[in-house]
C-alpha positions as CSV (number, residue, x, y, z in Angstrom):
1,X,-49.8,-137.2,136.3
2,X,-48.2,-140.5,138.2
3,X,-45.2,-139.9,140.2
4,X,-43.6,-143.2,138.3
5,X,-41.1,-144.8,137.8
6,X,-39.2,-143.4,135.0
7,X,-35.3,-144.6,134.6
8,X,-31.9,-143.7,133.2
9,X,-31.4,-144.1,129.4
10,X,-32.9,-146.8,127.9
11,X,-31.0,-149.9,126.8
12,X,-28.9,-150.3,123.9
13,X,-30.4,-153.3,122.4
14,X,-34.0,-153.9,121.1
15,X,-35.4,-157.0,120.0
16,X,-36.9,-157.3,116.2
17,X,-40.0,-155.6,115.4
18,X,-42.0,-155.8,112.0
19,X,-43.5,-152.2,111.0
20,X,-46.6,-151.7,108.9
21,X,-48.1,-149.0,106.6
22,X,-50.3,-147.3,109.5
23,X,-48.9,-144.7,111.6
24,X,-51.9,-143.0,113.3
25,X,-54.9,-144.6,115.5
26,X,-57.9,-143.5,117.1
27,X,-58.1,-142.2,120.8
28,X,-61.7,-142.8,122.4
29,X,-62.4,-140.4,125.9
30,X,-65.2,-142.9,128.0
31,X,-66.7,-142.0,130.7
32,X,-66.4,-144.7,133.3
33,X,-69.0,-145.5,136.0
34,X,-67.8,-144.9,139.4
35,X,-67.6,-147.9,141.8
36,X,-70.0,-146.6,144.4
37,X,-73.0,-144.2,143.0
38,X,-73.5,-140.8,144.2
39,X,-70.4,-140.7,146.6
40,X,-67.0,-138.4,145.9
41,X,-64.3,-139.9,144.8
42,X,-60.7,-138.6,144.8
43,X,-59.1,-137.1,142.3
44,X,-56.0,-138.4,140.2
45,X,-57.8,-142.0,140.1
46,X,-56.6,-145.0,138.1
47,X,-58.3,-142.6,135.7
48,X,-56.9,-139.6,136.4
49,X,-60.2,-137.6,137.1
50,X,-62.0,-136.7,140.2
51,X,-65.9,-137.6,140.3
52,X,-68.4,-136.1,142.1
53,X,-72.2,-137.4,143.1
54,X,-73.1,-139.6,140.1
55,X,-71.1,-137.7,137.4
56,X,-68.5,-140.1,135.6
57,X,-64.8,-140.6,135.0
58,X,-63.2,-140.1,131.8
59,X,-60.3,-141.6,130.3
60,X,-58.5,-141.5,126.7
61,X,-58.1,-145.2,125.6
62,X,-56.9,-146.8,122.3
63,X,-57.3,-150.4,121.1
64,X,-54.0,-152.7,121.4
65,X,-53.0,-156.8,121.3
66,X,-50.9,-158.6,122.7
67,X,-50.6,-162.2,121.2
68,X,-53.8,-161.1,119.3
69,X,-55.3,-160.8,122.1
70,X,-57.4,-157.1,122.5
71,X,-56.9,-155.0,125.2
72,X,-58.0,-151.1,125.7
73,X,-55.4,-149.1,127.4
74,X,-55.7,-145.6,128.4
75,X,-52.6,-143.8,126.8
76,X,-50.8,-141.8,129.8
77,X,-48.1,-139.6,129.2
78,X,-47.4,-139.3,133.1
79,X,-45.9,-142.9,132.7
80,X,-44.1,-145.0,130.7
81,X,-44.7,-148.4,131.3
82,X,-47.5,-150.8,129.8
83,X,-49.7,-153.1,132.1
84,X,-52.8,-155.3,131.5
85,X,-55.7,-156.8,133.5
86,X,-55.8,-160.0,132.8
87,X,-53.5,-163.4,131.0
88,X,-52.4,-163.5,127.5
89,X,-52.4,-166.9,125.9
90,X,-48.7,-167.7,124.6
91,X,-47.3,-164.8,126.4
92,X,-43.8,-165.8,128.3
93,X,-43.3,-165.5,131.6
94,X,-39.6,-163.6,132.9
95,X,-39.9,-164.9,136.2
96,X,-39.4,-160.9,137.2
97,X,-42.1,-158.9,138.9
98,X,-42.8,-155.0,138.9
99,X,-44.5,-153.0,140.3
100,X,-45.7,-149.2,139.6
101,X,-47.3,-146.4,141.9
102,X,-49.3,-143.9,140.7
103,X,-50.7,-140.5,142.3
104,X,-53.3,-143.1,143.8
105,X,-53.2,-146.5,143.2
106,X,-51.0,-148.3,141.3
107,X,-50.5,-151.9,139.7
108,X,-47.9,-155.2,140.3
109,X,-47.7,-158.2,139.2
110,X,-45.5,-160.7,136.7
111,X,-43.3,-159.1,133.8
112,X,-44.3,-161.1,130.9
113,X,-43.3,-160.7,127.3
114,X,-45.6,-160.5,124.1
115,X,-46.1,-159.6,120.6
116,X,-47.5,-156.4,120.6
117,X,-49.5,-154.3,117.6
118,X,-49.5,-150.8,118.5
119,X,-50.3,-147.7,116.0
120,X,-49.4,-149.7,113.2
121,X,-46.3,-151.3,114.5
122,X,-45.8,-154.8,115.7
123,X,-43.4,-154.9,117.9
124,X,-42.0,-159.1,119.1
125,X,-42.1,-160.2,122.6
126,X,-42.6,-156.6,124.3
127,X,-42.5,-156.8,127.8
128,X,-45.2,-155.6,130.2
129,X,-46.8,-156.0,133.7
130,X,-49.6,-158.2,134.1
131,X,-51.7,-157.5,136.7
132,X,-54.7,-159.8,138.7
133,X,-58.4,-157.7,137.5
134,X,-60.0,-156.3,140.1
135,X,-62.5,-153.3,140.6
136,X,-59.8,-150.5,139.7
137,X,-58.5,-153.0,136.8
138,X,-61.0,-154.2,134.6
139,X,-60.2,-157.1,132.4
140,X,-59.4,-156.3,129.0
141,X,-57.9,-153.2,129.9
142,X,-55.0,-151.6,130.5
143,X,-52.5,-148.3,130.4
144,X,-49.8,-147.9,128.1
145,X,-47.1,-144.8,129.1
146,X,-45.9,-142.8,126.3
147,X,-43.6,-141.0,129.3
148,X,-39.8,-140.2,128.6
149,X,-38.1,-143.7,129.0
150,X,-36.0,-143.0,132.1
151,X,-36.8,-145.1,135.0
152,X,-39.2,-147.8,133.4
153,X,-39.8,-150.5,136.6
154,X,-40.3,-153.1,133.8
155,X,-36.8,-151.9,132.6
156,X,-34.7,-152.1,135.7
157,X,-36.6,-155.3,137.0
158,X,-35.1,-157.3,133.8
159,X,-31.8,-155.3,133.6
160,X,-31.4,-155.2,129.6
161,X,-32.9,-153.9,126.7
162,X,-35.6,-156.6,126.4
163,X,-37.4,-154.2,129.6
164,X,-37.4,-151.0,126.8
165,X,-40.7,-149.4,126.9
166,X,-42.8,-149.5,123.6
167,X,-41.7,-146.2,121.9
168,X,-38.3,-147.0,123.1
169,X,-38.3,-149.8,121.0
170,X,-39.6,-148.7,118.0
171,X,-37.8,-145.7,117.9
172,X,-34.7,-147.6,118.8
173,X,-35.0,-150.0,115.9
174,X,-36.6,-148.6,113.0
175,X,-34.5,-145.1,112.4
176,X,-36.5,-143.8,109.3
177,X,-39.1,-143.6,112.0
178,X,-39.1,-139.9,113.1
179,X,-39.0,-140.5,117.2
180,X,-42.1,-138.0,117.7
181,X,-46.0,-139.2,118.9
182,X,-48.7,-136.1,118.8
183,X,-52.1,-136.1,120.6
184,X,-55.2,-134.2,119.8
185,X,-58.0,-134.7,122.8
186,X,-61.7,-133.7,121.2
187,X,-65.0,-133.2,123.4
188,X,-67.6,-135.1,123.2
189,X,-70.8,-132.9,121.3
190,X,-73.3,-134.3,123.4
191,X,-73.1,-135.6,127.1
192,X,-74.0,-139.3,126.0
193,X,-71.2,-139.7,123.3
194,X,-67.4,-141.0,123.7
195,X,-64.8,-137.8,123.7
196,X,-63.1,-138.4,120.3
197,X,-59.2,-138.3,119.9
198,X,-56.0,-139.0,117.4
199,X,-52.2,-140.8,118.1
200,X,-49.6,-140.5,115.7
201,X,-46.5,-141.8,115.8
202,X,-44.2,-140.4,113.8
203,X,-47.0,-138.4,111.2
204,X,-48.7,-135.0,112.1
205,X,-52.1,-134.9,111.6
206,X,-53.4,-133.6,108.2
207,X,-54.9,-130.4,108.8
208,X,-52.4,-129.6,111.8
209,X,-49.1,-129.3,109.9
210,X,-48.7,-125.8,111.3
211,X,-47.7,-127.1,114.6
212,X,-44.0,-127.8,113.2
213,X,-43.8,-124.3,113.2
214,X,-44.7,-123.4,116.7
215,X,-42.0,-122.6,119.4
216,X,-39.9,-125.8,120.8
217,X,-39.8,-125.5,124.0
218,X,-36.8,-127.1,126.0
219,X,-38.3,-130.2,128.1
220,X,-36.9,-129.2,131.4
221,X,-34.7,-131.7,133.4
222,X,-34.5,-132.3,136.8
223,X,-31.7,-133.6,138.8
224,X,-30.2,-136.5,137.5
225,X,-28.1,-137.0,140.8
226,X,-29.9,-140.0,142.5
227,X,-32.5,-142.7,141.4
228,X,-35.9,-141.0,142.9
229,X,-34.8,-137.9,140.9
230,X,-34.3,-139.9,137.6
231,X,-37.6,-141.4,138.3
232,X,-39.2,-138.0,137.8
233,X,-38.5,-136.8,134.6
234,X,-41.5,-135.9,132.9
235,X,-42.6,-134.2,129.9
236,X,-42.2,-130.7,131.2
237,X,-41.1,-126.8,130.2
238,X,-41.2,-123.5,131.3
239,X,-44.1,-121.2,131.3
240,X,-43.5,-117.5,129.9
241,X,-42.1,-115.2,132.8
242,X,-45.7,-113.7,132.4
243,X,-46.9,-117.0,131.3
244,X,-50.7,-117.0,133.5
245,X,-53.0,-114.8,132.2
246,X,-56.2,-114.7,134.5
247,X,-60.0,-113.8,133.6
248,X,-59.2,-109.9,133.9
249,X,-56.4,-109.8,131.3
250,X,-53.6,-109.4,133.3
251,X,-50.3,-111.8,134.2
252,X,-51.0,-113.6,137.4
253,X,-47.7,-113.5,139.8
254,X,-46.2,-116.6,140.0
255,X,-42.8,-117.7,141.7
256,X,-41.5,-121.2,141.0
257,X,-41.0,-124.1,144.0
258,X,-38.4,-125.8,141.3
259,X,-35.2,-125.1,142.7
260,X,-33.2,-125.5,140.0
261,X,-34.9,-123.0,137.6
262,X,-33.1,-119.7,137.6
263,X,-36.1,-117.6,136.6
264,X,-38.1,-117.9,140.0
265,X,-40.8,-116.2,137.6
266,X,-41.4,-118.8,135.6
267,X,-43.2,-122.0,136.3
268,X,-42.1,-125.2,135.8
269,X,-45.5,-127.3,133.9
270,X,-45.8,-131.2,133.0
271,X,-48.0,-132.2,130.1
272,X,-50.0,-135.6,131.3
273,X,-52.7,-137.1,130.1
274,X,-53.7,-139.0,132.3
275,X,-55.1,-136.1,134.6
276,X,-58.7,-134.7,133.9
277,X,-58.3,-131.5,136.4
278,X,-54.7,-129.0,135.7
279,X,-53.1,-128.8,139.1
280,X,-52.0,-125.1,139.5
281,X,-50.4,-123.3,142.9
282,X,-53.2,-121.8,145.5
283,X,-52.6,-118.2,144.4
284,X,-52.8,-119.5,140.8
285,X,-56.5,-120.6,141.2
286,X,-57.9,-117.8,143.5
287,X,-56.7,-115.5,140.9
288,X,-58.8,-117.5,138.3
289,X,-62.0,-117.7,140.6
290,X,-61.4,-116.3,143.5
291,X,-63.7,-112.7,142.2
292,X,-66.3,-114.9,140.5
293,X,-69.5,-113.9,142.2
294,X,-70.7,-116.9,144.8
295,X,-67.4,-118.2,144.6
296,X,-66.3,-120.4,147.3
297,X,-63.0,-123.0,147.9
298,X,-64.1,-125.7,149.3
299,X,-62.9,-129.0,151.4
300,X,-64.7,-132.2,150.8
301,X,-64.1,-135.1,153.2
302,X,-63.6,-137.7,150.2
303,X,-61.5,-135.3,148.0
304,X,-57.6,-135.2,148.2
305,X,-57.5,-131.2,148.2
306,X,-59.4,-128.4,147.7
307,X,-61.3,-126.9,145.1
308,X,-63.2,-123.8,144.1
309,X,-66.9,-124.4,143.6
310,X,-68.8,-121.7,141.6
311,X,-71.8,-120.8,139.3
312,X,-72.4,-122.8,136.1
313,X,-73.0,-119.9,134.0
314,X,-70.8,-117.6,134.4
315,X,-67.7,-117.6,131.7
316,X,-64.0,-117.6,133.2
317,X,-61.8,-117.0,130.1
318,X,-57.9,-117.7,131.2
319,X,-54.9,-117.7,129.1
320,X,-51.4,-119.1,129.2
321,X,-47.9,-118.4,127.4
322,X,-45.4,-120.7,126.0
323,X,-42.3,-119.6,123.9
324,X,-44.3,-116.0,123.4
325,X,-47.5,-117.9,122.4
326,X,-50.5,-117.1,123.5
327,X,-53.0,-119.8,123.8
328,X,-56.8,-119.7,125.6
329,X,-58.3,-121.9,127.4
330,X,-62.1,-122.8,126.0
331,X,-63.9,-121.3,129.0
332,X,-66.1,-124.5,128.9
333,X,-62.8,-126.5,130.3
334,X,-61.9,-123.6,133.0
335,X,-65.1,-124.9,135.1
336,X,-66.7,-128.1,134.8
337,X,-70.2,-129.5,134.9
338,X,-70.3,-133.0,137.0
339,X,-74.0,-132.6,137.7
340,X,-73.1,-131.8,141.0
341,X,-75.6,-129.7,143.5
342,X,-74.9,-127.9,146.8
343,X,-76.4,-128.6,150.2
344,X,-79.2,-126.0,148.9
345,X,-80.5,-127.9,146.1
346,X,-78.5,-125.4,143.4
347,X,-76.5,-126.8,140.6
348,X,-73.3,-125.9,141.1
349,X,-69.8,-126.2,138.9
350,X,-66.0,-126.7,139.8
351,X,-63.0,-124.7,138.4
352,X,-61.0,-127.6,136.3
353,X,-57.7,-125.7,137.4
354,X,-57.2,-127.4,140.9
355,X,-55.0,-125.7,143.5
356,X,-52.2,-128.3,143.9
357,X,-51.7,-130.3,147.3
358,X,-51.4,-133.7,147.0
359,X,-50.0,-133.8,143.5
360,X,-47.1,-131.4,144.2
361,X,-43.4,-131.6,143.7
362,X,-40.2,-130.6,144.1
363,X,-39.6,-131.1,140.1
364,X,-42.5,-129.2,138.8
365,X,-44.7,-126.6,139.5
366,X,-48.2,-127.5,137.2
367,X,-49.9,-130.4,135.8
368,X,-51.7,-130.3,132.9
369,X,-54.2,-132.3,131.9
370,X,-57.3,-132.8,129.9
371,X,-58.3,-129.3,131.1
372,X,-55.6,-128.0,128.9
373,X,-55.0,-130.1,126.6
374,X,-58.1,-130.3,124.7
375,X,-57.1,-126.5,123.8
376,X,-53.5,-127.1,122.0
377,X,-52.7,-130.1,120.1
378,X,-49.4,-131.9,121.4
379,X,-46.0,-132.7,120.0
380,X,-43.6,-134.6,122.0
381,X,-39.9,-134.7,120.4
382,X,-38.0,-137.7,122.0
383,X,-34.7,-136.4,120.7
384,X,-31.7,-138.1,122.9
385,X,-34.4,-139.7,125.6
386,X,-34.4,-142.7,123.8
387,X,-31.9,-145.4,124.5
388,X,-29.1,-146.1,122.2
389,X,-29.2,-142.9,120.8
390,X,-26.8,-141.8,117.9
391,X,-24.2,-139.4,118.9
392,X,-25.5,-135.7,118.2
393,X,-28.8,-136.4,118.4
394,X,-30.8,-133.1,119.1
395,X,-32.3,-133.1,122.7
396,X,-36.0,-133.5,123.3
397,X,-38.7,-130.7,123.0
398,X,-42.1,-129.8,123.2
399,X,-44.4,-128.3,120.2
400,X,-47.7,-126.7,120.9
401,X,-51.0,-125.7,118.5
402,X,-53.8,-123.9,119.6
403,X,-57.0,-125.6,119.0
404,X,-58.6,-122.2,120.8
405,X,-58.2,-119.3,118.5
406,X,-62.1,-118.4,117.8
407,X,-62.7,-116.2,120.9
408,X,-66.3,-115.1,119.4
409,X,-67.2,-118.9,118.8
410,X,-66.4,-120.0,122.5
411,X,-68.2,-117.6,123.7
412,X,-71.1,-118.9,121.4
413,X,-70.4,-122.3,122.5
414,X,-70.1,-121.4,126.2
415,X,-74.2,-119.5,126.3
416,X,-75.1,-122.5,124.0
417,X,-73.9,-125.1,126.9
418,X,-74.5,-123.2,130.1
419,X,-76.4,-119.8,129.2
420,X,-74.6,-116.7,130.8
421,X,-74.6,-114.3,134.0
422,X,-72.8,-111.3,133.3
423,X,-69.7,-111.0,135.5
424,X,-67.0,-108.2,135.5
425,X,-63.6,-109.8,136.1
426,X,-62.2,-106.3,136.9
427,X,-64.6,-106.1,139.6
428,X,-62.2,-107.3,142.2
429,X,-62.5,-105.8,145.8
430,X,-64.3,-107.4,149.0
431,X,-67.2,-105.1,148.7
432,X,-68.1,-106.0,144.9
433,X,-67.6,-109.5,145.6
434,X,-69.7,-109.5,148.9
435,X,-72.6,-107.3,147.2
436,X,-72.3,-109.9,143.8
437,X,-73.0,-112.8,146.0
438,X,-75.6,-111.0,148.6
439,X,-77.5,-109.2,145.7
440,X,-80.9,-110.6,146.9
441,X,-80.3,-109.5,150.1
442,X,-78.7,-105.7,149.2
443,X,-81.6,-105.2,146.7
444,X,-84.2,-106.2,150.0
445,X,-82.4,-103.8,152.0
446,X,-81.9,-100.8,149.8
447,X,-86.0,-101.1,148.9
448,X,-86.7,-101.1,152.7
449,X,-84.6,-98.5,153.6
450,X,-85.7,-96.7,150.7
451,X,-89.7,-96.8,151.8
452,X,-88.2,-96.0,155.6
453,X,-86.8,-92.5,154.1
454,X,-89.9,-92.2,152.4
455,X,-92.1,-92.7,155.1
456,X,-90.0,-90.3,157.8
457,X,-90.1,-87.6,155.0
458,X,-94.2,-87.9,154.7
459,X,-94.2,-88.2,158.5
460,X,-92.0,-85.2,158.9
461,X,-94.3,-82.9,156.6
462,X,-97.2,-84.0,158.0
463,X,-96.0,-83.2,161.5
464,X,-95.0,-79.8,160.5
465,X,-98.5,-79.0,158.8
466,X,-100.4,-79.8,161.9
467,X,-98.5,-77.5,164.3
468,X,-98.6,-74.8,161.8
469,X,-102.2,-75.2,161.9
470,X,-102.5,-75.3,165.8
471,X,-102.9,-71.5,167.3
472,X,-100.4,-69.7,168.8
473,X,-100.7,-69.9,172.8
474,X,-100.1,-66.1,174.9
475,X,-96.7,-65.5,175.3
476,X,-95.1,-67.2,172.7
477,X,-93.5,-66.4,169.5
478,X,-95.5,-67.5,166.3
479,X,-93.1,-69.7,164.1
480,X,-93.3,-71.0,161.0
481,X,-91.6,-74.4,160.0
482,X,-88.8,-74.5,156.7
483,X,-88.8,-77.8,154.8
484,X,-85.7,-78.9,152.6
485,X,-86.3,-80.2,149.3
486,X,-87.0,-83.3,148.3
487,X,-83.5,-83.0,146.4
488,X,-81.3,-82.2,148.9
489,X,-79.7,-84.9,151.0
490,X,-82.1,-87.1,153.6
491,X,-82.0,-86.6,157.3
492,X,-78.8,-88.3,159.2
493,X,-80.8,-91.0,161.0
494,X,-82.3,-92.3,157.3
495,X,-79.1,-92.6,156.2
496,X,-77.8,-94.3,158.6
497,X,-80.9,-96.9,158.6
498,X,-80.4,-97.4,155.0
499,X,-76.4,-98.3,155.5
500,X,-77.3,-100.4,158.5
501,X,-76.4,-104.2,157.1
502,X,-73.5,-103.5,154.7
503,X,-69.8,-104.2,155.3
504,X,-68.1,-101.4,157.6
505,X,-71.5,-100.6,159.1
506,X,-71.8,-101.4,162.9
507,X,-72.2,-105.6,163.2
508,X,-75.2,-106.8,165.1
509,X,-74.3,-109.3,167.3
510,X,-73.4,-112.1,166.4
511,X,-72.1,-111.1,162.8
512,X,-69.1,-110.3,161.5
513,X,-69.7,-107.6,158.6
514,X,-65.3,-107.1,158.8
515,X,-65.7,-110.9,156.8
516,X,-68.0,-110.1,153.8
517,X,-67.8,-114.2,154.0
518,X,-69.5,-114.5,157.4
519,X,-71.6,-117.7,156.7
520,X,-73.9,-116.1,159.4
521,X,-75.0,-113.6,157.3
């Protein structure tokens, strides 16, 4: 998600634009190479991803031109402004500049104007940002923002309708064009292939008709009272009251940092796709992985927040609920594989839902990115956030399809890709979690304590033989020795050897056995 610049209504004049027979293009997820090999990078890049060791970026790009001229720009719907790296023969020069920030990084440069062939539509002298290439900008590339149109820089630094974003301007101009767009974000079937993906504008996919028929769900506004508010509108809406759903099966509690929503219960959750890991609150997170046997939420100097590190193969199924819909998150997408390994050598894994820090807001309570969304497919309503719009028109919404439905199959899917530890969620107390990720350890212990008892017991009978053996001196009572059976409950002193080393149990020094975490121990 970028914390763009999104403006009021759009204009209320468009320039002509020509329409052809296609209305749906190809998405392509790439990984892209980090700039500096095995070093971590932060998260919400240019790319909208964090990277760790030598794993790769990944961003959802499609294929536009601009004068003829190709260009691949990642689609973001966290934005709403188009920029490319690079000149465009024949393009025209405003004599404006503009400039956009992102969540890190951002681009400036001159607002130039361009024929544009986008989804099937050619759209004349469309403005955008062109920007010098650099590392972060490669040339050839680009981003185009499929955001709501409120608060476009390129917009407010030309002052009319020629500034209108793409969408804005086909929707604006062409009414038979339903103003809708719908993404579908694939996975890639093997680690060396591109992730595949589909735009529409204005078509559903065939296949995916059904989603017309899921809940609309209000986009939520904020405040409209002062320019950086209008510049945060995003494609946003309310979670169910009961809306997280965490690996054990029950709601997680939530309470909203949104000010304006009147069900503090219910979280406030932007669609983006231009973020690889969902940013959720703290509490959110733990709940999802804070049980998870060898768990731990960790602080890395080069990443802008925490995150909870974890075993590869063990399956953290989490659900969430919109408009009384259910719909699961692949357990493949919950943690994620970037070939990363701790300071022991072990490969490790990272929960994709990232408690939220440096991405937070006082509009919004979530980001979701790839992490969700390659689990519903996505249908964005403009409804009355385009410019010019008729009187009446219906305000925006959100649709929703769940791509996740085949519990049995991920599960499949998830031993096929990472194999499996078993792992019970309900298991949630300090103990369990401390013996789960000590198991080496309590299995060492109990075996020695065990041979201990069994060795004081042998000792014990064979101490007891010899001095029933040995005669009885002058003057003393004879006595014979009982023994209790082997059954009945050990002597104090082995029982107190064998829970020497567990939590409650008096501390050596120098350990702290009240902190099952004790990195000591």
């Amino acid at each position: 998600m970028r914390p763009l610049a999104l403006s009021l209504y759009l204009s209320l004049v468009a320039l002509p634009f020509e329409v052809s027979d296609a209305l749906r293009l190809g998405i392509t997820g790439k990984r892209v190479p980090p700039p500096r090999p095995r070093q971590l990078h932060r998260r919400a890049s240019i790319f909208g991803t964090t990277t760790l060791a030598d794993s790769y970026d990944v961003s959802y790009s499609t294929n536009i031109t601009l004068n003829g001229a190709p260009f691949s720009v990642q689609i973001d719907t966290g934005s709403s402004d188009l920029y490319v790296a690079g000149s465009v023969s024949g393009s025209q020069n405003t004599g404006k500049t503009a400039e956009v920030t992102y969540a890190v990084g951002g681009v400036d440069g001159a607002v130039m104007t361009a024929d544009l062939d986008f989804a099937g539509y050619t759209v004349s002298n469309q403005a955008y940002i062109q920007t010098s290439p650099d590392q972060d900008h490669v040339l050839g590339t680009g981003l185009i923002g499929l955001g709501p149109s409120y608060g476009s820089q390129v917009r407010q630094a030309l002052d009319d309708a020629s500034g209108d974003p793409v969408l804005d301007r086909i929707f604006t101009k062409n009414t038979s064009t339903p103003n809708y767009i719908t993404i579908l974000l694939g996975r890639a079937e093997d680690p060396l292939d591109d992730f595949p993906g589909d735009l529409t504008v204005g078509e559903v996919l065939p296949g995916y008709e059904n989603i017309t028929s899921q809940p609309k769900l209000d986009v939520s506004l904020v405040s409209l009272s002062n320019a950086i508010n209008q510049q945060n509108q995003h494609w946003q809406a309310l979670l169910d009251e009961d809306g997280v759903i965490g690996p054990d099966g029950k709601s997680v509690d939530v309470k909203t940092s949104v000010q304006t929503t009147s069900n503090k219960n219910q979280l406030t959750v932007v669609f983006d796709t231009g973020y690889s890991l969902p940013q959720v609150p703290s509490d959110v997170a733990k709940a999802f992985y804070g049980n998870v046997p060898g768990a731990k939420l960790m602080h890395y100097e080069q990443l802008d927040g925490p995150i909870w590190q974890l075993p590869c193969d063990i399956e953290v199924n989490v659900t969430f609920k919109f408009g009384g819909v259910n719909y699961p998150i692949n357990p493949i997408d919950t943690t994620i594989d970037l070939n990363a390994t701790d300071n022991d050598g072990n490969h490790i894994c990272f929960g994709a839902f990232q408690p939220q820090e440096a991405a937070s807001s006082p509009n919004y309570d979530v980001i979701f990115g790839m992490a969700f969304l390659r689990n519903v497919y996505l249908y964005i309503n403009f409804g009355d956030f385009v410019d010019d719009s008729p009187s009446g028109r219906a305000p925006p919404y959100i649709q929703l399809l769940s791509t996740s439905t085949n519990a049995s199959q991920l599960h499949l899917d998830f031993i096929s890709l990472r194999g499996l530890k078993a792992w019970d969620p309900s298991s949630g107390s300090s103990l369990s979690r401390w013996v789960h990720s000590h198991f080496a350890l309590v299995i060492g212990l109990s075996v020695a304590a065990g041979l201990i008892l069994i060795g004081a017991i042998l000792l014990f009978i064979a101490h007891s033989k010899k001095r029933r053996m040995a005669p009885t001196p002058a003057g003393f009572m004879s006595f014979s020795t009982s023994y209790k059976k082997l059954d009945e409950p050990a002597p104090g002193e082995a029982y107190d050897m064998h829970m020497e080393g567990f939590p409650g149990a008096p501390a050596p020094a120098g350990h702290d056995y009240a902190n099952p975490w004790d990195p000591r121990y």
